[in-house]
C-alpha positions as CSV (number, residue, x, y, z in Angstrom):
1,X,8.7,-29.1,53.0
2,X,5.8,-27.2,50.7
3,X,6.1,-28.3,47.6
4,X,4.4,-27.0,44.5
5,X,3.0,-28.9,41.2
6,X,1.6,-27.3,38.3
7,X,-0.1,-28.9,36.0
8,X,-2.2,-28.7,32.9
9,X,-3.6,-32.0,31.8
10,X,-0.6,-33.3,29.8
11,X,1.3,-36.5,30.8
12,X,4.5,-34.6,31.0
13,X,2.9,-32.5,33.6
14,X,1.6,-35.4,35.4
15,X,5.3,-36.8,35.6
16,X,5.8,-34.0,38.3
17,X,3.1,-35.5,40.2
18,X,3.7,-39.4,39.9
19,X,7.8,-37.9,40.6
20,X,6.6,-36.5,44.0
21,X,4.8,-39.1,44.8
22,X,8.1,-41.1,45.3
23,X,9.2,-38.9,47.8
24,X,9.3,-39.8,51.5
25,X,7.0,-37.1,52.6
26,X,5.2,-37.0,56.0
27,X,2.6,-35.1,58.0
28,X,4.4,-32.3,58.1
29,X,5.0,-31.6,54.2
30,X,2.6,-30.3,52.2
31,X,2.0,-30.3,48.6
32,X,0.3,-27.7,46.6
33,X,-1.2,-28.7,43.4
34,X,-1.9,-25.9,41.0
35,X,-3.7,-25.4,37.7
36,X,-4.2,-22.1,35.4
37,X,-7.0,-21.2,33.5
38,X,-5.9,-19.0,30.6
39,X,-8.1,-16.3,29.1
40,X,-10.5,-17.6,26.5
41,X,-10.4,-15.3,22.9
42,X,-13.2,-15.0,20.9
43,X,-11.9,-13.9,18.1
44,X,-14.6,-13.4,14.9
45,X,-14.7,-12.1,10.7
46,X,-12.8,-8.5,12.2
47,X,-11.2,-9.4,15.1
48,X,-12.0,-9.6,18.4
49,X,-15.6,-9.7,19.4
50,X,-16.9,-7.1,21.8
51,X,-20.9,-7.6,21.8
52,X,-23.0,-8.1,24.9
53,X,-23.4,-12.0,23.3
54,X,-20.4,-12.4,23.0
55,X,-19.2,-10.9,26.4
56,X,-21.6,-13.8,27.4
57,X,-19.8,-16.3,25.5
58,X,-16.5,-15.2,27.0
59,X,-17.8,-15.2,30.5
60,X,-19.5,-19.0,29.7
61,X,-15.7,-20.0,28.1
62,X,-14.5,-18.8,31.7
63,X,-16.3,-20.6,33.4
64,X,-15.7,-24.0,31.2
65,X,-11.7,-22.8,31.6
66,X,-11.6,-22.9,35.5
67,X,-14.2,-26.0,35.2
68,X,-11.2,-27.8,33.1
69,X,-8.1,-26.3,35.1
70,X,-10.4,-27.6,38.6
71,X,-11.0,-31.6,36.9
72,X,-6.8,-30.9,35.9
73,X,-6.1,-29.8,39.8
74,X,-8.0,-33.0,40.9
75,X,-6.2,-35.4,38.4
76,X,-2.7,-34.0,39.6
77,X,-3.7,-35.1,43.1
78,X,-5.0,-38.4,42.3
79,X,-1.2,-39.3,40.8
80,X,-0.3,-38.7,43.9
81,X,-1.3,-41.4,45.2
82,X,-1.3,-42.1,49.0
83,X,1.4,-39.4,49.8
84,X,2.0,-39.7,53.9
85,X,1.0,-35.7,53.3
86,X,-1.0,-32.5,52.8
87,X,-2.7,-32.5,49.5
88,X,-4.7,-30.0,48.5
89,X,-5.6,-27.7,44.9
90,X,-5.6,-24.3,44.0
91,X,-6.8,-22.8,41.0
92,X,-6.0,-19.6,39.5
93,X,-6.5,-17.5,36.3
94,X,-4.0,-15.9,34.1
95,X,-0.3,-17.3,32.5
96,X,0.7,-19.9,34.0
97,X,4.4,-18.5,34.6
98,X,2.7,-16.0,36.5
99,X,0.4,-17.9,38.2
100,X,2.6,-20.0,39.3
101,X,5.2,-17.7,40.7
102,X,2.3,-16.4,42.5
103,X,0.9,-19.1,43.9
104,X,4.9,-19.8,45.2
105,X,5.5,-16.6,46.8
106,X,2.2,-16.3,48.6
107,X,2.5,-19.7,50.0
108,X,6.0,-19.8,50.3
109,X,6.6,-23.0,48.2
110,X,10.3,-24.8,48.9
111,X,9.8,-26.4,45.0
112,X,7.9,-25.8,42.3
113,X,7.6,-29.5,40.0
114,X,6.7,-29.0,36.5
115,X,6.9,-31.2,33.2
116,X,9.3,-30.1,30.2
117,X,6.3,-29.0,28.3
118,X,2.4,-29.0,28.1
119,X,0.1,-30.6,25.6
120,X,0.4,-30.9,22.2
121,X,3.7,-30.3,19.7
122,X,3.0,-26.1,20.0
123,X,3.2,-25.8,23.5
124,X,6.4,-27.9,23.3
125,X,7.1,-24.7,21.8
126,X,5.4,-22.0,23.7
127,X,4.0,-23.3,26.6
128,X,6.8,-25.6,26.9
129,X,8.7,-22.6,28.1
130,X,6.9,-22.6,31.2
131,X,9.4,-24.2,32.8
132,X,12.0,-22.5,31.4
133,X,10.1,-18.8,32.1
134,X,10.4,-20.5,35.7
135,X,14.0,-21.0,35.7
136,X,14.1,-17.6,34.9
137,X,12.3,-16.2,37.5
138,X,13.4,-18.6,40.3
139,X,10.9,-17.7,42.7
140,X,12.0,-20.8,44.4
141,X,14.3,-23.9,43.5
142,X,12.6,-26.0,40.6
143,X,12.0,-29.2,39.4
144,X,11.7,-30.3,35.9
145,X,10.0,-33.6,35.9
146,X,11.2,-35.9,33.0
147,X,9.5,-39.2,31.8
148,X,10.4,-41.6,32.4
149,X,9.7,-41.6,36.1
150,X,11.7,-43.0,38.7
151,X,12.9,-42.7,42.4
152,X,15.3,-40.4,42.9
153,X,18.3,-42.9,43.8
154,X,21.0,-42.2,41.9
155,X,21.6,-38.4,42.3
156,X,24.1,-36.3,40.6
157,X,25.1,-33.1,41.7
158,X,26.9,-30.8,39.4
159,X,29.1,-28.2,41.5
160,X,31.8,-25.4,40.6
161,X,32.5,-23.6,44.1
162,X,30.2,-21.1,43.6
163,X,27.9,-19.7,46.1
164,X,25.0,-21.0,44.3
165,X,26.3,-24.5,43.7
166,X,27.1,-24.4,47.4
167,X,23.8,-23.3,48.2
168,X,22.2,-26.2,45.8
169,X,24.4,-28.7,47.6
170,X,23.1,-27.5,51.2
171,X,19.3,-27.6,49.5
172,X,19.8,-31.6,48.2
173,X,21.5,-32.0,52.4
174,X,18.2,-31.4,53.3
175,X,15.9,-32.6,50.5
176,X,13.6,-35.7,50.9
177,X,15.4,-38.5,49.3
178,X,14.6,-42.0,49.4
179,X,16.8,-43.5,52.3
180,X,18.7,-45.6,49.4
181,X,19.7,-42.8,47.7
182,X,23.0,-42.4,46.2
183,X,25.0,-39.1,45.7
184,X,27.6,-38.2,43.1
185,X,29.7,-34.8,43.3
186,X,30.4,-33.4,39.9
187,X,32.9,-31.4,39.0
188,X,34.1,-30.6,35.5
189,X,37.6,-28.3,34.5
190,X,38.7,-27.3,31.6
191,X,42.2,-27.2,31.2
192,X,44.1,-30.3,30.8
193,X,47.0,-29.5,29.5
194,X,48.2,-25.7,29.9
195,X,49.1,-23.3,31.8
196,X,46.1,-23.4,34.1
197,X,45.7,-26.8,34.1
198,X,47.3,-27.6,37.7
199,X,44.8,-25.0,38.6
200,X,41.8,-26.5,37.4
201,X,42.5,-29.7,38.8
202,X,43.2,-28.5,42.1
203,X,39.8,-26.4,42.4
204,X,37.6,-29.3,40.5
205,X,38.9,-31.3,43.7
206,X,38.7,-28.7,46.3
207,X,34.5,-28.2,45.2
208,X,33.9,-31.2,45.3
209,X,35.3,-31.5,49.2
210,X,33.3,-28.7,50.2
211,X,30.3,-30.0,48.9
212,X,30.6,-33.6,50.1
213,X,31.6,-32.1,53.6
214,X,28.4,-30.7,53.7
215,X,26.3,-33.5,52.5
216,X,28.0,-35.2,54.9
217,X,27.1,-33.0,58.2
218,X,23.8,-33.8,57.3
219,X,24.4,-37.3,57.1
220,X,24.5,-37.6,53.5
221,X,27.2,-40.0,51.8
222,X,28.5,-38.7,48.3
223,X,31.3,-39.6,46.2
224,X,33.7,-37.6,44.1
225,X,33.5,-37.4,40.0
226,X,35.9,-35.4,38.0
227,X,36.0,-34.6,34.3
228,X,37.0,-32.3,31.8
229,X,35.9,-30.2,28.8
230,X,33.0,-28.4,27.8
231,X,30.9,-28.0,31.2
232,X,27.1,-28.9,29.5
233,X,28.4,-32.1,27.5
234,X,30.1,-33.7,30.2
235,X,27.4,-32.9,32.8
236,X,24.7,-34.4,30.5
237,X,27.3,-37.5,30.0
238,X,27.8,-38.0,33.5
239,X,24.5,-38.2,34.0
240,X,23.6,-40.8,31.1
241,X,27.1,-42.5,31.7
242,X,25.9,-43.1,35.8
243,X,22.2,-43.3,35.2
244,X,21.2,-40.7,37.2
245,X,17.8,-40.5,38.2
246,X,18.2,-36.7,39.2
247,X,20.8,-33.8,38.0
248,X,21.2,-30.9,40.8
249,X,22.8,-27.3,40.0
250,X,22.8,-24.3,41.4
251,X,21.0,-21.7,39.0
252,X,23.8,-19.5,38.5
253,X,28.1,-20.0,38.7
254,X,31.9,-18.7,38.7
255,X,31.6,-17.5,35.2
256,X,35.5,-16.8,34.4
257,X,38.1,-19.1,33.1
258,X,37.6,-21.7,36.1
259,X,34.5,-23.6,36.8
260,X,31.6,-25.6,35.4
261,X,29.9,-21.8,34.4
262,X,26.8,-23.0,35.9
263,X,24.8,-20.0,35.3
264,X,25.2,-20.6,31.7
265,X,24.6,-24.3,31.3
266,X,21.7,-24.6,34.4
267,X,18.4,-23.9,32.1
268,X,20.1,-25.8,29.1
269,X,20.7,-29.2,31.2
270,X,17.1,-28.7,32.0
271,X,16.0,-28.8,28.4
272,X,18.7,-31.9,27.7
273,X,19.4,-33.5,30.7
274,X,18.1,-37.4,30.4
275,X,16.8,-37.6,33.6
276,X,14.8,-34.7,36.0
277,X,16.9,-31.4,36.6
278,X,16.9,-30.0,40.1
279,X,17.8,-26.1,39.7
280,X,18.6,-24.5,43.0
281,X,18.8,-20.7,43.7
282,X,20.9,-19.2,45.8
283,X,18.7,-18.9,48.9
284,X,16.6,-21.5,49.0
285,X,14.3,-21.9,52.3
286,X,13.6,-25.7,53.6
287,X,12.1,-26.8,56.0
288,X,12.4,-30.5,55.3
């Protein structure tokens, strides 16, 4: 598995690190760890300074940014500890959205880890949204890394039937968990009492079968969990309710009447969620 970490010198960012680092990797995983240097502004009395000293300063605050985002690179893979891995850093210039769908694509990441947001209460706000401009994009399945950090032992997977749910339950089959690991099927209907309701009940169950059948084929164990009403609160209860350690969904659903309507809740349970989210696109490629 190739698995990519951005970080930026916060401790939330870090969590992605020390949260891999609890993975049963081996020699043939590799993890990428990956820091952006953003474009220094010198900004002066009238804007945006444009003399040959100052094109000077700017090249010097370049060169102190990629100094900073190399010393951040190195830190990441410190937390890492003594991963059974490939560890190695790359550095790159620009947003780090960008950056890091970039540095995904060209080196075909299976997961890219991130923190909830950077440093410092306005990237919380702007910065923050990396890993949210990330869910966006989906340029592979990510990882949203919440403090505080555990082993991912108690899993909970959120699943509506859909193609992407399915395709997040054949990723977590195949995903590195710790050999204690435990794995708990969500599904959550909304009708309880009308015309539907028989329905509801009926698919909620019949997901969940498909998905535990193939966790099981892979040799994964996972029991069922059934609730109703509105799809993101009783996800994010579940998950406080069975102390999960790690919430999996597919990045998009059913949408309709029926179903969890994952592609509406997915990038909200990764902002609220009280654990790390696991967001799966529809094609994910492992090779765990």
């Amino acid at each position: 598995m190739r698995i990519l970490i951005g970080v930026d010198g916060s401790r939330q960012a870090l969590a992605g690190a020390r949260w891999v680092a609890g993975l049963p990797l081996t020699a043939g995983d590799e993890v990428i760890v990956a820091a952006i240097a953003q474009h220094p502004v010198l900004v002066g009395n009238w804007g945006y300074i444009v003399t040959p000293a100052a094109s000077a300063a700017l090249e010097a605050a370049w060169e102190d940014a990629r100094q900073a985002a190399r010393l951040t690179a190195d830190t990441g893979a410190e937390a890492l500890g003594a991963a059974g891995c490939l560890i190695r850093t790359v550095v790159r210039d620009g947003h780090p959205v960008d950056g890091l769908t970039r540095i995904a694509q060209e080196t075909a990441a299976d997961l890219i880890v991130v923190g909830p947001h950077g440093r410092g209460w306005l990237d919380k706000i702007l910065l923050g949204s990396v890993s949210q401009g990330l869910l966006h994009r989906m340029p592979a399945a990510v990882l949203v890394a919440r403090e505080p950090v555990s082993r991912p032992v108690r899993v909970l997977l959120a699943t509506d039937g859909s193609t992407p749910s399915l395709a997040a339950g054949g990723y977590l089959a195949r995903f590195p968990l710790p050999t204690d690991a435990r794995v708990e099927v969500l599904a959550v209907h909304g009708d309880t009492t009308g015309l539907h309701a028989p329905k509801e009940r009926a698919w909620a169950s019949d997901a969940i079968e498909v998905t535990i059948e193939a966790l099981a084929a892979a040799g994964r164990d996972a029991t069922p969990v059934i609730r109703h009403g509105d799809p993101k609160r009783e996800t994010l209860a579940a998950a406080r309710e069975l102390g999960a350690d790690l919430l999996v969904t597919g990045s998009r659903g059913l949408g309709g009447f029926a179903g969890l309507v994952l592609g509406s809740v997915s990038q909200a349970l990764a902002k609220a969620a009280p654990c790390s989210v696991l967001v799966v696109p529809v094609q994910p490629d492992v090779d765990a």
